[in-house]
C-alpha positions in Angstrom: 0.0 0.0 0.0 1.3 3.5 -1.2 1.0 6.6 0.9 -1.8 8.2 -0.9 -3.6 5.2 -0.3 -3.2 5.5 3.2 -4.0 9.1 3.0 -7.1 8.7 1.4 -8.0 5.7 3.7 -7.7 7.7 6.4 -9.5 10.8 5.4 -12.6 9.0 3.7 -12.5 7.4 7.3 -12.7 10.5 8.6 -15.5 11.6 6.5 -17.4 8.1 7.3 -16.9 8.5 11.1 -18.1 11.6 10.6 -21.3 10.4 9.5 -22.1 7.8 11.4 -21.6 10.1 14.2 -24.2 12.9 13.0 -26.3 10.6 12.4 -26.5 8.8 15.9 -27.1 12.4 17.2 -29.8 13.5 14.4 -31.6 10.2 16.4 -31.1 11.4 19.7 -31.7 15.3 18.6 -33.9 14.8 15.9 -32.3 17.7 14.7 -32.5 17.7 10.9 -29.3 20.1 10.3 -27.6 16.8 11.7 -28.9 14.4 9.1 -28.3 17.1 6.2 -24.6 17.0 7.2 -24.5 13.0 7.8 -25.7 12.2 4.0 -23.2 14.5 2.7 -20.8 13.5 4.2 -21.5 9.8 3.2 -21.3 11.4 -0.3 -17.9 12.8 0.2 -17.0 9.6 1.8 -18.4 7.3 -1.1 -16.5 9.8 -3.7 -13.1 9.2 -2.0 -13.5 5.4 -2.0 -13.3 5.9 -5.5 -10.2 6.7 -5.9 -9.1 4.4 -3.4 -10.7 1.3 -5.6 -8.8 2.6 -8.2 -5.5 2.6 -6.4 -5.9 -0.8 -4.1 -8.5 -2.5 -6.3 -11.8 -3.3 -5.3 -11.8 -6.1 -2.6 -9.0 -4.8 -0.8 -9.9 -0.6 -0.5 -13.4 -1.9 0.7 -12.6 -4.7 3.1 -9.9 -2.4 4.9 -12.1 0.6 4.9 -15.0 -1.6 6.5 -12.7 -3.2 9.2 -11.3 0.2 10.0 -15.0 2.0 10.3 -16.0 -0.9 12.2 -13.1 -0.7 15.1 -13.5 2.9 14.6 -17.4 3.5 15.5 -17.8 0.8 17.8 -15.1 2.6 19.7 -17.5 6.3 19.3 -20.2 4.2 20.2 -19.0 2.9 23.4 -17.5 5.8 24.5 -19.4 8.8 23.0 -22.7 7.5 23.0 -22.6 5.2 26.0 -23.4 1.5 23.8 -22.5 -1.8 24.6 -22.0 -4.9 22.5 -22.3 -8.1 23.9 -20.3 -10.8 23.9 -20.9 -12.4 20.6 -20.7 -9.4 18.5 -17.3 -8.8 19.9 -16.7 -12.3 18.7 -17.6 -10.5 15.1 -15.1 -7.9 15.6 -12.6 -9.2 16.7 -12.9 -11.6 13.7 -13.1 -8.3 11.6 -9.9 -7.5 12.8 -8.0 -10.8 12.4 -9.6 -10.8 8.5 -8.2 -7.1 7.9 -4.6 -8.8 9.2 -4.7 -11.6 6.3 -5.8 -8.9 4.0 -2.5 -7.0 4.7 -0.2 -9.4 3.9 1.5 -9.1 0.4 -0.1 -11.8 -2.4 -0.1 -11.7 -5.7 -3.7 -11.0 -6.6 -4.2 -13.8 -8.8 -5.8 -16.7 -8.6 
C-alpha cells in the first residue's frame, strides 16, 4: 500500500466516522441540520472510496475501509454515546480485525 492510499484511507475514514456520528445524534436530537450533514458526508465519503478502488482495487480498498469504520465506530459508540456490545458481536469484531490482518499481507492478486 502507497502513501496516498493511506491518506485517502484515512480521510474517507474521517469523513465516514463523521457520518455515522451525526447521524446517531440526528436520532437522539432529531435535529434535521444533523442528518443534512451526515448524508453528505456519506457522499464525500463514497467519492473518495473511489479513488481508493482505483489505487488498491476493489476487494482490498473496501474490506480495509470496513474493518477500520467498524473498530473505529464501535469505539465512538461505546464511549461517545454510551453502547455496549455483547459478547458475541465482539466475537464479530474481533474476527473483523483478524480478516483485515490476512488482507494486509502481500499476495499476488491472482488466482
Amino acid at each position: 500500500m502507497s502513501l496516498p492510499f493511506l491518506l485517502w484511507l484515512c480521510a474517507s475514514t474521517a469523513a465516514f466516522l463523521t457520518a455515522a456520528t451525526a447521524s446517531r445524534t440526528y436520532i437522539a436530537t432529531s435535529n434535521v441540520l444533523f442528518l443534512v450533514l451526515s448524508l453528505g458526508l456519506y457522499c464525500i465519503g463514497n467519492l473518495m472510496m473511489i479513488r481508493l478502488m482505483r489505487e488498491g482495487g476493489l476487494a482490498l480498498a473496501i474490506s480495509i475501509s470496513a474493518v477500520v469504520q467498524l473498530l473505529l465506530i464501535n469505539f465512538i459508540a461505546v464511549s461517545v454515546f454510551g453502547e455496549r456490545l455483547p459478547t458475541l458481536q465482539l466475537l464479530g469484531v474481533a474476527t473483523g480485525v483478524v480478516a483485515m490482518a490476512l488482507m494486509m499481507f502481500p499476495g499476488t492478486g491472482k488466482v
